[in-house]
TORSE-295072 format. One record per residue (C-alpha): residue number from 1; chain; x, y negated, z negated; residue in three letters. Coordinates in pm, 1 decimal. Layout:
# residues N
<NUM A <X Y Z> ALA>
...
This chain:
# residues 191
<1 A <-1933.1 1009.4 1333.7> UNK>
<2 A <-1663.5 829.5 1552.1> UNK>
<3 A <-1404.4 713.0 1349.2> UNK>
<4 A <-1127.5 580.5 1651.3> UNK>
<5 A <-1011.7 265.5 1448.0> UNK>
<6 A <-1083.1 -53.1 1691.5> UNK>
<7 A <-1054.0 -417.0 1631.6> UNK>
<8 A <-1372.9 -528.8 1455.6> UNK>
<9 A <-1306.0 -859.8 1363.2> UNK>
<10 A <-1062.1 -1095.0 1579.3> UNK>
<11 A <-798.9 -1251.1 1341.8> UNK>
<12 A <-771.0 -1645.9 1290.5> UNK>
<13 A <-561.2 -1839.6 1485.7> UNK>
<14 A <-721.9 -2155.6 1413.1> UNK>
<15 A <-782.3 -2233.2 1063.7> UNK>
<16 A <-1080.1 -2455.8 1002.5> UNK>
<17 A <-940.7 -2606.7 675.2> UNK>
<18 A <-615.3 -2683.6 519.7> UNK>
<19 A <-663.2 -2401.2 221.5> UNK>
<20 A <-690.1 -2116.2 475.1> UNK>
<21 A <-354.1 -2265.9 669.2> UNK>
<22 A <-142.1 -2259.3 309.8> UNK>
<23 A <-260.2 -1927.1 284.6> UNK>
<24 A <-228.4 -1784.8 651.9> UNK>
<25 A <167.3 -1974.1 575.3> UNK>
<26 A <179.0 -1785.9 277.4> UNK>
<27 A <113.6 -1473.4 442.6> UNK>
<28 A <430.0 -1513.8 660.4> UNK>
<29 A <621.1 -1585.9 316.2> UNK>
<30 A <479.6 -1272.0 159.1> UNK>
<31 A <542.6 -1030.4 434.1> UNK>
<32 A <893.1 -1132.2 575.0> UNK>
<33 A <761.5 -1082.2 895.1> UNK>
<34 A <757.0 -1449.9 1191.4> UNK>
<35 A <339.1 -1443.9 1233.4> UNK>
<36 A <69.7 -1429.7 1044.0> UNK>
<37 A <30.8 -1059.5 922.4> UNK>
<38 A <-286.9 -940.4 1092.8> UNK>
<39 A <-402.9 -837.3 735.3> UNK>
<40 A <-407.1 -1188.5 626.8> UNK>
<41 A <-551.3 -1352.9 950.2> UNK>
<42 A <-797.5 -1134.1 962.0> UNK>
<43 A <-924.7 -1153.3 645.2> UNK>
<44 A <-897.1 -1527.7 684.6> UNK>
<45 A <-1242.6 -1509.8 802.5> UNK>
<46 A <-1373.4 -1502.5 474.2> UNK>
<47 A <-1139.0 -1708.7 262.5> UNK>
<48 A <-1264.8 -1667.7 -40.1> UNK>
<49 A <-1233.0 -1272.3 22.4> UNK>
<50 A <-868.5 -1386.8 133.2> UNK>
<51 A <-798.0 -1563.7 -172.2> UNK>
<52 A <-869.9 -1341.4 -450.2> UNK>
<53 A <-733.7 -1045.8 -260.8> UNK>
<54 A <-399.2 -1265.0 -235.5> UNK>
<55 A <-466.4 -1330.0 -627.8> UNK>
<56 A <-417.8 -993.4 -742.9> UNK>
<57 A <-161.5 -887.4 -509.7> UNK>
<58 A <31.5 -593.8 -642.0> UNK>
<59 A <348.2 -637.1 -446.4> UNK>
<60 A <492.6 -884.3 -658.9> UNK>
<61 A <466.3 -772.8 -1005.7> UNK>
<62 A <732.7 -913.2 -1200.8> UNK>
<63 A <701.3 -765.3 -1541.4> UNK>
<64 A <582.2 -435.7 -1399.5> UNK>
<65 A <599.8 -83.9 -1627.8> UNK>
<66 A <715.4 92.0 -1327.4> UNK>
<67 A <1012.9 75.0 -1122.2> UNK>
<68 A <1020.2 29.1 -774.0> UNK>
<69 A <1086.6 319.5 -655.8> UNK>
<70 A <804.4 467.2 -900.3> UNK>
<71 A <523.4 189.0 -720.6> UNK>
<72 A <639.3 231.4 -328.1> UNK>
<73 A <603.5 610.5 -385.2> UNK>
<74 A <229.6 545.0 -494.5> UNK>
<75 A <184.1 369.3 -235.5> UNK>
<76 A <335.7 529.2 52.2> UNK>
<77 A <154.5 868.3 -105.3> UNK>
<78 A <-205.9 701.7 -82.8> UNK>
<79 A <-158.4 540.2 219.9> UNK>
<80 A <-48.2 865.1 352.6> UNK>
<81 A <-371.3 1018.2 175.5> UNK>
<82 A <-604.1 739.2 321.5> UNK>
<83 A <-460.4 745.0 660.3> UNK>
<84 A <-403.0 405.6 629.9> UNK>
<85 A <-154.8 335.1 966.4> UNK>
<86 A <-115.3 -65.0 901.1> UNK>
<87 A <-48.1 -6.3 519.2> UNK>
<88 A <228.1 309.4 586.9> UNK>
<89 A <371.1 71.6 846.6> UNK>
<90 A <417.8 -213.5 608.3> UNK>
<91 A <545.7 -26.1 316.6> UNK>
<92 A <751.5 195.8 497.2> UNK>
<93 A <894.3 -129.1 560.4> UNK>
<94 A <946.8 -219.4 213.4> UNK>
<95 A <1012.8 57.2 79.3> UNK>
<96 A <1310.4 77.7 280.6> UNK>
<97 A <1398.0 -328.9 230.5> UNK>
<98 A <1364.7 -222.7 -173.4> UNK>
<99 A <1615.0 28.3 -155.3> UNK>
<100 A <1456.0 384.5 -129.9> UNK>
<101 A <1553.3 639.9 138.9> UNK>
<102 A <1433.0 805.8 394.7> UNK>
<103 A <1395.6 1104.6 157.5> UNK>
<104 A <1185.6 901.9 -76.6> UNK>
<105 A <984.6 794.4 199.2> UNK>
<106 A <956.4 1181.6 338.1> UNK>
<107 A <911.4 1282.2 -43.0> UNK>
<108 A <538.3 1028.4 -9.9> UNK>
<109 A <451.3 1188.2 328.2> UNK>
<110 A <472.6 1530.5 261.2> UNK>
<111 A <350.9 1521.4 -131.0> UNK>
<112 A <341.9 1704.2 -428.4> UNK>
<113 A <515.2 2046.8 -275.1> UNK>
<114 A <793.7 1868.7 -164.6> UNK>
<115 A <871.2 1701.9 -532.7> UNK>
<116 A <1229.0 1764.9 -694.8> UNK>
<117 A <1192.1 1626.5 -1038.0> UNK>
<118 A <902.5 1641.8 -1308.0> UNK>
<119 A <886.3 1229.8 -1239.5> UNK>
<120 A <836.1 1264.0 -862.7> UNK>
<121 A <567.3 1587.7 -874.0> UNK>
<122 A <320.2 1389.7 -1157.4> UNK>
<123 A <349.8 1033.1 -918.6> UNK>
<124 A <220.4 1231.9 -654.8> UNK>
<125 A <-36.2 1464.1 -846.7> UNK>
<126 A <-165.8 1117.2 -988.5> UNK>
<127 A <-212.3 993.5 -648.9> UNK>
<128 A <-352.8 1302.0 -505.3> UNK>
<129 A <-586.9 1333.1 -749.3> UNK>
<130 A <-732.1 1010.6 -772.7> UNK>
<131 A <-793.5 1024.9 -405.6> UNK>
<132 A <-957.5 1373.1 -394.0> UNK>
<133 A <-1161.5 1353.4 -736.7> UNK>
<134 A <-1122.3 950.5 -882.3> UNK>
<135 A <-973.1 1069.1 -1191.3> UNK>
<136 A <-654.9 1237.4 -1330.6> UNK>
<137 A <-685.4 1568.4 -1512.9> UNK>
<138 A <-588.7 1556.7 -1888.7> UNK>
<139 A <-276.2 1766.4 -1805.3> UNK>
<140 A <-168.5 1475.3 -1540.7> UNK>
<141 A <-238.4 1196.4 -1782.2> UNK>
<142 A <-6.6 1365.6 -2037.5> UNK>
<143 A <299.8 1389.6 -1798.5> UNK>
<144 A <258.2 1047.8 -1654.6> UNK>
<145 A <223.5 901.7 -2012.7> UNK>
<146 A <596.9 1088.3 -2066.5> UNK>
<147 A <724.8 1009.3 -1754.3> UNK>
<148 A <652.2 575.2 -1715.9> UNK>
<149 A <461.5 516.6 -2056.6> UNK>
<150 A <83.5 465.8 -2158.5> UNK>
<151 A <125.0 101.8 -2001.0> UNK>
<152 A <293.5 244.5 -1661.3> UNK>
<153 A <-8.5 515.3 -1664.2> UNK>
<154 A <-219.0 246.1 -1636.6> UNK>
<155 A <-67.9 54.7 -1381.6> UNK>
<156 A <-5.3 368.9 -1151.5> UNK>
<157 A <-377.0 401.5 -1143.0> UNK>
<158 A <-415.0 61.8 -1081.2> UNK>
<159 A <-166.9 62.4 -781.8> UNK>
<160 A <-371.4 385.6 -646.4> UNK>
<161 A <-676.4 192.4 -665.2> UNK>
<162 A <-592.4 -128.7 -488.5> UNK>
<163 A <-434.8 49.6 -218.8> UNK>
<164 A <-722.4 245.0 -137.8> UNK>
<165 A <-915.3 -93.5 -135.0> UNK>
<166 A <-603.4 -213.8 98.6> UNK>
<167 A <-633.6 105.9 317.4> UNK>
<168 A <-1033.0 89.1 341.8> UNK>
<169 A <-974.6 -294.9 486.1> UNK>
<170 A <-713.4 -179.2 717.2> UNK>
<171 A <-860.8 102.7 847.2> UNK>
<172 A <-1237.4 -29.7 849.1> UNK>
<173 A <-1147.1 -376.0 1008.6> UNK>
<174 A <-922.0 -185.8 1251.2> UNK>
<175 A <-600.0 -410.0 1150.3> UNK>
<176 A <-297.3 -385.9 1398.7> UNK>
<177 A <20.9 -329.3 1312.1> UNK>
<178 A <226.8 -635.3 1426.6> UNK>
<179 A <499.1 -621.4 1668.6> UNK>
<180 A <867.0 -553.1 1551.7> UNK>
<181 A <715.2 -349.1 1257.7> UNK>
<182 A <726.0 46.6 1303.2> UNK>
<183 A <370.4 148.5 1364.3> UNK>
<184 A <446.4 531.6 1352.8> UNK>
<185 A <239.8 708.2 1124.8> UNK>
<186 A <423.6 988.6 1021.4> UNK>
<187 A <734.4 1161.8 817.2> UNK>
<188 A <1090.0 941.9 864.5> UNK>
<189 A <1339.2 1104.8 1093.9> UNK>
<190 A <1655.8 1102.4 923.6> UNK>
<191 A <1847.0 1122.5 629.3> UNK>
């Protein structure tokens, strides 16, 4: 099975109707970046697919049960797990625009071994586990429950699970990481 990751859909650059252009302009909004992310112009070729992925965005979640630091680590961690290059790039990004370090970042890369605190091993174990067996053992559940609340367990699976669904359209569509964002998959040099 060849798995090279290739272009398999050529983004928009044209959008045939005025809902897809408010989007594709949201995009820019959303991302900080000066284009169109490639996620969103790509995916622009199915609008509707577009539009309710944009509806349920988990980046902006203000009246989220976890912190943060708590959510970028999930993600970094499964996008790490999924080998999901255009999602590590972007959040690497963020993560780093949202005020965690380059030891945070390191913490997601190199997983649960590398944890310091009880907080830090169980948000990794959570997202290690849901990637390797789509569940969390009891044992798991019970420290995450103590660690961000019954509410914040929920929504830590939740973040694991719409990032895989992020990393699976990144890395099946082949989505390129734009120019003037860090494309380097791999640990952060640095403090």
């Amino acid at each position: 099975m060849d798995l090279k990751r290739t272009r398999r859909i050529e983004p928009v650059t044209r959008p045939h109707d005025d809902d897809v252009a408010e989007l594709l302009r949201g995009g820019i909004e959303r991302s900080g970046l000066a284009v169109v992310p490639d996620f969103h112009a790509v995916l622009a070729n199915h609008p509707e697919v577009l539009r309710r992925i944009l509806g349920l965005s988990l980046g902006r979640m203000p009246d989220s049960e976890l912190t943060v630091r708590q959510r970028e680590v999930l993600v970094l961690r499964t996008a790490r797990r999924c080998s999901a290059t255009y999602e590590w790039a972007h959040h690497r990004r963020r993560a780093r625009e949202r005020g965690l370090t380059m030891k945070d970042i390191r913490l997601a890369w190199e997983g649960p071994t590398s944890a310091e605190t009880p907080e830090d091993l169980v948000l990794l174990q959570v997202a290690d586990e849901l990637h390797d067996a789509s569940t969390v053992a009891a044992g798991t559940w019970d420290r995450l429950c103590e660690a961000v609340s019954p509410p914040g367990a929920i929504e830590a699976v939740v973040v694991v699970g719409w990032f895989h669904l992020i990393a699976y359209l990144g890395n099946a569509l082949g989505l390129e990481v734009e120019a003037g964002v860090d494309a380097t998959f791999g640990p952060p040099e640095g403090p």
